[in-house]
Residue, then its C-alpha position, 0 to 999 in steps of 0.5 A: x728465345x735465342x738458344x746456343x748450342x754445341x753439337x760434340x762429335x758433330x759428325x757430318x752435321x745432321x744433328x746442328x740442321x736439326x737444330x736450325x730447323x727446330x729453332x732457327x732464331x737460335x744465335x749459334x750452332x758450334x759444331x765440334x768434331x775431332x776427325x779431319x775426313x768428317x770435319x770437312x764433310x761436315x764444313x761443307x755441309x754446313x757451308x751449303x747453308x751460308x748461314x754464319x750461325x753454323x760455325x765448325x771447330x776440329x777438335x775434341x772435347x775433354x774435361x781436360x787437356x792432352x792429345x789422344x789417339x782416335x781409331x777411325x774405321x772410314x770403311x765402316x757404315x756411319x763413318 
């Protein structure tokens, strides 16, 4: 079974290699996150695979449209 998933506030991606790895038929891992620093932290790590089937969007989801401000901590562990 091919499965499509969305990994919100991806960070730096290890959930979505999780993923591959649990189910690597699996057609699409869109990862979502809304930070640019750890976005492309997060591109790089999934480029490293050169699998087409990881894909990374910036942005934020809502159940609802508008902008919103984050606070970032990028001294903070697990930032």
């Amino acid at each position: 079974q091919r499965l499509n998933i969305v990994d919100v506030g991806a960070n730096i991606g290890l959930f979505a290699l999780y993923c591959k790895r649990r189910w690597p038929s699996t057609s699409r891992v869109l990862c979502i996150e809304p930070m640019r620093a750890t976005s492309e932290v997060l591109r790089h790590n999934m480029d490293a695979f050169k699998d087409s089937t990881l894909c990374v969007e910036v942005a934020a989801a809502s159940k609802s449209q508008g902008e919103v401000a984050f606070q970032f901590f990028p001294e903070m562990p697990g930032e």
